[in-house]
C-alpha positions in Angstrom: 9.1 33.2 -113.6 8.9 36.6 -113.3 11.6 38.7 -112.0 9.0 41.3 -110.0 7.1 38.8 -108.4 7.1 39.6 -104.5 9.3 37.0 -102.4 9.1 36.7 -99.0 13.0 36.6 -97.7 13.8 35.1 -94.7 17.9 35.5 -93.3 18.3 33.6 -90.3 21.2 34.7 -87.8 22.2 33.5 -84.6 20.9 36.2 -82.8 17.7 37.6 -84.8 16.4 37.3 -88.7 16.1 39.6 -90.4 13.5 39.6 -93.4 11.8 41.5 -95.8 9.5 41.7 -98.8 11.5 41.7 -102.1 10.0 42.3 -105.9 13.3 42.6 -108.4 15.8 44.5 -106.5 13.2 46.8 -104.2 13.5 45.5 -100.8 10.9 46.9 -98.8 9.1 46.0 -95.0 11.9 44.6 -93.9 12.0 43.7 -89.7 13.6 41.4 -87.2 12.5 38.9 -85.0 14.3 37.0 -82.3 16.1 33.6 -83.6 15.4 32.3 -80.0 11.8 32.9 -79.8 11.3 30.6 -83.4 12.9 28.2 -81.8 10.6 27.7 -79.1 7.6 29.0 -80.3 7.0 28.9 -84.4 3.5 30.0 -84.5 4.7 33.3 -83.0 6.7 34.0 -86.2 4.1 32.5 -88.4 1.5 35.1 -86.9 4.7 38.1 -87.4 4.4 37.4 -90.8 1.1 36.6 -92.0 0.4 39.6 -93.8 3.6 39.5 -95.6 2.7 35.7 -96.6 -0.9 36.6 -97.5 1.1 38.7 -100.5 4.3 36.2 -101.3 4.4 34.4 -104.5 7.0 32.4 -102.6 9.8 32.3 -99.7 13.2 31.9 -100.2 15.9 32.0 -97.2 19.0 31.3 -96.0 20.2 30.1 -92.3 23.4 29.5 -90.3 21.9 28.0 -87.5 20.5 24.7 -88.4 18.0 23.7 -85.8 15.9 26.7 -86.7 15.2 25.4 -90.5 13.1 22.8 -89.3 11.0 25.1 -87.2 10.8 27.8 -89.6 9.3 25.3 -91.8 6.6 24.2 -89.1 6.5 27.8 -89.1 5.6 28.2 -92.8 3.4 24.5 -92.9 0.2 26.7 -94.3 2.0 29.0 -97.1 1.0 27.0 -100.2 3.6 28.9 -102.0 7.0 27.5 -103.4 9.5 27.6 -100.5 13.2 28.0 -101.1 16.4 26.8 -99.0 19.7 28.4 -99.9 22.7 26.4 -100.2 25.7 25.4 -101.6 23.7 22.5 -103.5 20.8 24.7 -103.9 22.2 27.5 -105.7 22.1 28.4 -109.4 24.2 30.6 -111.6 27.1 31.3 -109.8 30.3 28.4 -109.4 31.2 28.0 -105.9 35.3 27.6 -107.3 35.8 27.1 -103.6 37.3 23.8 -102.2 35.0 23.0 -99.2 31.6 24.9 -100.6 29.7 23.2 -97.9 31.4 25.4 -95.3 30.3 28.5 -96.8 27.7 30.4 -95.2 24.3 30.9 -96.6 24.0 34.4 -96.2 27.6 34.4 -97.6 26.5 33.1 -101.1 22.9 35.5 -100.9 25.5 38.2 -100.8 28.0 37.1 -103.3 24.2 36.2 -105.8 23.0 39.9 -105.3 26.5 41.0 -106.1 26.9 39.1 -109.7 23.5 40.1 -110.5 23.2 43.9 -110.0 26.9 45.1 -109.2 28.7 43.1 -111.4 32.1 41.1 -110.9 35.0 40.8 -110.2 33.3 42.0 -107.2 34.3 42.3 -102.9 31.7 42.3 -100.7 32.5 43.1 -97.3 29.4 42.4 -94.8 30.0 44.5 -90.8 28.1 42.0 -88.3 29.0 40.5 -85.6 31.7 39.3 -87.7 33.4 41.3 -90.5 33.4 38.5 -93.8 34.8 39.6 -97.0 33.7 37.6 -100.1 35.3 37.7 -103.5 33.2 36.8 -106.4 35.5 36.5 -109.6 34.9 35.8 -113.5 35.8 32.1 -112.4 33.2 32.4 -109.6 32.8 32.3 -105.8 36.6 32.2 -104.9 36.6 32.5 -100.6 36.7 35.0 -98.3 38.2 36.6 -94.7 36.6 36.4 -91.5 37.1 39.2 -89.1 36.0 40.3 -85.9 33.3 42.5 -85.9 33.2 45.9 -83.9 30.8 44.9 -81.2 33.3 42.3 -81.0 36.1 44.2 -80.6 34.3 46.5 -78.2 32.9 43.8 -75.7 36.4 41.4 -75.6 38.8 44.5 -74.1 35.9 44.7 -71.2 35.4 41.4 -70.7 39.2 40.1 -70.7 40.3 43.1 -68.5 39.4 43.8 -64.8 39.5 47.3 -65.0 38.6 48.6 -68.8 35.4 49.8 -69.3 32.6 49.1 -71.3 32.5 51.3 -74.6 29.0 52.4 -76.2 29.3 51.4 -79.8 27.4 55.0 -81.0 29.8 57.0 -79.7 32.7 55.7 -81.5 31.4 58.0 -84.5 32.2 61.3 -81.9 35.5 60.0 -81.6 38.2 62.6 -82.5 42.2 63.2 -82.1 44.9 60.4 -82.1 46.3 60.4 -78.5 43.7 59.1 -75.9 43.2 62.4 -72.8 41.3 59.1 -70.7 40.8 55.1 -70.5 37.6 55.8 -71.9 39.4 57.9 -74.8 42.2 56.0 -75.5 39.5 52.8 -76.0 37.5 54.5 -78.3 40.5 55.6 -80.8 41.9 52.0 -80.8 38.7 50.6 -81.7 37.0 53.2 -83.7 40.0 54.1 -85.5 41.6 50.1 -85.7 38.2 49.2 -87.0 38.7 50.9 -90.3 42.4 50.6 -90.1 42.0 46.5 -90.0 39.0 47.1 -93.1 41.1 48.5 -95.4 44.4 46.4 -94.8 42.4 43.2 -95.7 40.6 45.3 -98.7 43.8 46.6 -99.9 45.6 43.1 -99.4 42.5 41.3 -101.7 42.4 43.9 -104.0 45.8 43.4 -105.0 45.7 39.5 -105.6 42.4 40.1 -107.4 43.3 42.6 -109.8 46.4 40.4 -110.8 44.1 38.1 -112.4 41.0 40.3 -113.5 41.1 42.5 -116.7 38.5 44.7 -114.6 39.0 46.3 -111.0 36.7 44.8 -108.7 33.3 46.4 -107.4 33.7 46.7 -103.7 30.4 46.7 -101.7 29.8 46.9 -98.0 27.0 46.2 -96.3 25.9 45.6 -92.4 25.1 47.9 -89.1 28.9 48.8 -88.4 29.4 50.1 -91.8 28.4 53.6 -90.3 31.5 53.5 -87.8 33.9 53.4 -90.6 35.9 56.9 -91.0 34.4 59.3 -93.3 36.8 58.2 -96.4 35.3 55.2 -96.5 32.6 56.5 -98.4 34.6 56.9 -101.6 35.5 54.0 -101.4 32.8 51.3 -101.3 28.9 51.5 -102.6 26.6 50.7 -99.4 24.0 48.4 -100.2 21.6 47.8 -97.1 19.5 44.8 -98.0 22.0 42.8 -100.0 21.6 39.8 -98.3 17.8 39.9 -98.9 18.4 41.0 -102.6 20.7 38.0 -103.0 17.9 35.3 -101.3 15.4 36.7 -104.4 18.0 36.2 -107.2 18.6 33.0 -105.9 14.9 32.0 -105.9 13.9 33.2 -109.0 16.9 31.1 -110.4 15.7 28.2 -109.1 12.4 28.8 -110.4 
């Protein structure tokens, strides 16, 4: 099939999906829409994305919450196109060299897809949601990965587990300056702003190091998610951003199968 056709791809997460039109690597009219709201009411993300159907050659997504895959497909019932369900079984081109692939998550392997096919390997892929997950994709194939919390995470747990630690507002981490807290409020934000990246690039430098042992190549490291922006300036030198990776991965994956 051909590579530029226009895919509909569809991420489902627990809170929202996130989707977006994809033709080769362009990723374009991308939006969200409320997991929650599928699940009770379909049609509403069937009329969402009618336009973007109306153009589709074909759908192709991914999901770690199971009960919405049966409503997004009542949601899809009158797309006459092919539709596409990423999985461990379902995927194409890449070994999953990984002893329970079943347990890997589907956005997990879009990722680790988009990765081998535009990036190259060995390759790290680092993904900042609500949980940080790192995935290593070697010449053997999909090897594993670390799971992380996230920095909402890590923001929300110290005021919910403490009576008298406030709440911190995730954009102001990036205002965050000095190394000895002058307030609560202060002395919050550095552990958190400044422990975020600290905890990414222990586990980056602890992978690298057991990956290069066995690669004649040093691995591509990519990063993608919304709390890639509260990572201290440095960490631009040392990782290429990739916004829609996910979505890029979901079309590889497709146009495999097809």
């Amino acid at each position: 099939m051909n590579s530029n056709q226009n895919i509909l791809c569809i991420d489902i997460g627990n809170t929202s999906i996130h989707y977006g039109s994809v033709s080769g690597k362009e990723v374009e009219k991308t939006a969200d829409f409320p997991t929650a709201e599928l699940l009770q009411e379909p049609k509403a993300f069937t009329e969402t994305v009618a336009a973007r159907l109306a153009e589709a050659a074909g759908v192709s997504f991914c999901s770690v919450v199971p009960d919405a895959n049966t409503k997004l497909l009542d949601a899809l019932a009158t797309f006459s196109g092919p539709l596409f369900h990423l999985t461990h079984e379902s995927c194409q081109g890449l070994d999953l060299v990984y002893p329970k692939p079943q347990e890997i998550g589907q956005d997990r392997i879009a990722n680790a897809l988009a990765a081998q096919e535009y990036y190259g390997i060995p390759a790290i892929v680092i993904d900042m949601g609500t949980a940080v997950t790192f995935d290593i994709i070697s010449s053997q194939g999909y090897e594993g990965g670390i799971i992380a919390p996230g920095l909402n995470v890590m923001t929300r747990y110290l005021h919910e587990q403490t009576a008298l630690l406030p709440e911190l507002d995730p954009d102001e981490l990036l205002q965050t300056k000095g190394a000895i807290g002058k307030s609560t409020i202060h002395a919050m934000q550095l552990g958190v702003s400044v422990g975020f990246s600290g905890m990414i690039d222990a586990l980056l430098k602890r992978v690298e190091a057991e990956l290069n042992e066995k690669e004649s190549r040093k691995a591509v490291v990519l990063s993608t998610g919304g709390s890639v922006a509260n990572l201290t300036a440095d960490w631009a030198s040392k990782s290429e951003f990739v916004d829609q990776l996910t979505l890029q991965g979901l079309a590889v994956a497709y146009q495999r199968a097809h």
